[in-house]
C-alpha positions as CSV (number, residue, x, y, z in Angstrom):
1,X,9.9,15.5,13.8
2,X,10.2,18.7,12.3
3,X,10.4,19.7,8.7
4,X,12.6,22.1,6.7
5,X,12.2,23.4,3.1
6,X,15.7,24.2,1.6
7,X,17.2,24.9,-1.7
8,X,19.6,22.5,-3.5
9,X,22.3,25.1,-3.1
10,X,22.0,25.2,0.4
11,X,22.2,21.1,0.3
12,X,24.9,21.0,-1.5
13,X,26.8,23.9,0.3
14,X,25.9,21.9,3.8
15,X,25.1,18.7,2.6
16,X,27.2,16.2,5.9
17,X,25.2,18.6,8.3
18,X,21.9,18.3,6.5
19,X,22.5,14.4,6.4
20,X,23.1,14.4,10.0
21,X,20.1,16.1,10.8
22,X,17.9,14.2,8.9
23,X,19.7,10.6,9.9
24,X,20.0,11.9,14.0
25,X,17.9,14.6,14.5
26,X,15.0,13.2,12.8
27,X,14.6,16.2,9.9
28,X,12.7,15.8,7.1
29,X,14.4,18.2,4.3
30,X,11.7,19.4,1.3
31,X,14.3,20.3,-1.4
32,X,13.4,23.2,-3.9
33,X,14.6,23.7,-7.1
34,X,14.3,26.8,-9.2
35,X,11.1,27.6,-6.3
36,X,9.6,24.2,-6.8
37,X,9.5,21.0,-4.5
38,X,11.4,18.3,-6.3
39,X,12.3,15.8,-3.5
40,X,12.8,15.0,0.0
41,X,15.2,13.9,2.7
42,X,14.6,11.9,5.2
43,X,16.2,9.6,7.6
44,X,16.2,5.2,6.9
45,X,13.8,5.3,9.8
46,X,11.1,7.2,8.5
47,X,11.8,5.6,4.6
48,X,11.1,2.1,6.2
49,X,7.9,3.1,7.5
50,X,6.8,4.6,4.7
51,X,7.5,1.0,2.5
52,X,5.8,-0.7,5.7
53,X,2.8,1.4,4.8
54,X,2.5,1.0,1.4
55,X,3.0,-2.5,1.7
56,X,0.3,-3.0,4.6
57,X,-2.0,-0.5,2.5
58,X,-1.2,-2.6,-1.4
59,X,-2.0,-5.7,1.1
60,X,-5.2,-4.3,2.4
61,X,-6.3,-3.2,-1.2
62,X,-5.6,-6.6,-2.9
63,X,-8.0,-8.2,0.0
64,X,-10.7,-5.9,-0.7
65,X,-10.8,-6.2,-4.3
66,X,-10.6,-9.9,-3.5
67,X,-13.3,-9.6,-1.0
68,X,-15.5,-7.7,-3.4
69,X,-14.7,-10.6,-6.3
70,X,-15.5,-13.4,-3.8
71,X,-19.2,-11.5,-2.7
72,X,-19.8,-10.7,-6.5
73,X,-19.1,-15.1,-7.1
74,X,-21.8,-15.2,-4.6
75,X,-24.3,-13.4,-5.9
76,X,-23.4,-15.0,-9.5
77,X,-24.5,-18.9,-7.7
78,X,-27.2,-17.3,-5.9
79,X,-28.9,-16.3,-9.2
80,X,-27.3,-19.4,-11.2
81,X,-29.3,-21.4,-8.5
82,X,-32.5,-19.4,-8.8
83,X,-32.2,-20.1,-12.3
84,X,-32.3,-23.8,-11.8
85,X,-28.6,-24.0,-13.0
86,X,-27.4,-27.7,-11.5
87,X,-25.8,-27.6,-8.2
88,X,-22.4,-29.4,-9.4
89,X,-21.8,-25.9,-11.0
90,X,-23.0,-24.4,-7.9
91,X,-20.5,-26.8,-5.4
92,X,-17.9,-25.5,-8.1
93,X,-18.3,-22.1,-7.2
94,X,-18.6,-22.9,-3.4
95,X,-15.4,-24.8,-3.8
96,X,-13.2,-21.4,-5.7
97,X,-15.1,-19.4,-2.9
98,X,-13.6,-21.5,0.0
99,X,-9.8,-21.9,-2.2
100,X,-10.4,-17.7,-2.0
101,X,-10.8,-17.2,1.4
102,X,-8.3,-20.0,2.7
103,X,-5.7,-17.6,0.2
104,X,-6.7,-13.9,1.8
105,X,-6.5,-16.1,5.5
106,X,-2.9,-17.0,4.3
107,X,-2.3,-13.2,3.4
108,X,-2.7,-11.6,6.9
């Protein structure tokens, strides 16, 4: 895949080739207006890959940050026990840990 950087002008002057070279050709246009990059063009392809990332990457963060709230639960029952807090509380906690992971398992 090959990039080019291109004015609006010259988009607009060209715009069915530049189309074709970005849906068939597989170039990715940088547009420029007044000297500055404003936006690009690209072909369906590569904009479906691009939502397929973000989407696996948005997935990937919610786990984490659901991981990280699962392991900080943990260390919450692990003092509440040392503490001599009652273990229903404790099962209570054991049981939103489990409810947790069985929803990330149902995420991948």
């Amino acid at each position: 895949m090959t990039s080019k950087t291109i004015s609006v002008t010259e988009l607009k002057q060209n715009l069915g080739e530049i189309v074709n070279q970005a849906s068939f050709g597989g170039t990715r246009f940088i547009l420029l207006s007044h000297g500055k990059e404003r936006a690009a063009l690209i072909s369906v392809e590569d904009l479906r890959l691009l939502e397929t990332l973000l989407e696996e990457s948005q997935r990937e963060l919610v786990q984490t940050q659901q991981l990280n709230v699962l392991a900080e639960a943990r260390q919450l029952r692990e003092r509440g026990a040392e503490q001599g807090y009652s273990a229903d509380a404790t099962a209570a906690l054991d049981e939103v840990r489990e409810e947790r992971l069985d929803d990330l398992t149902d995420l991948r």
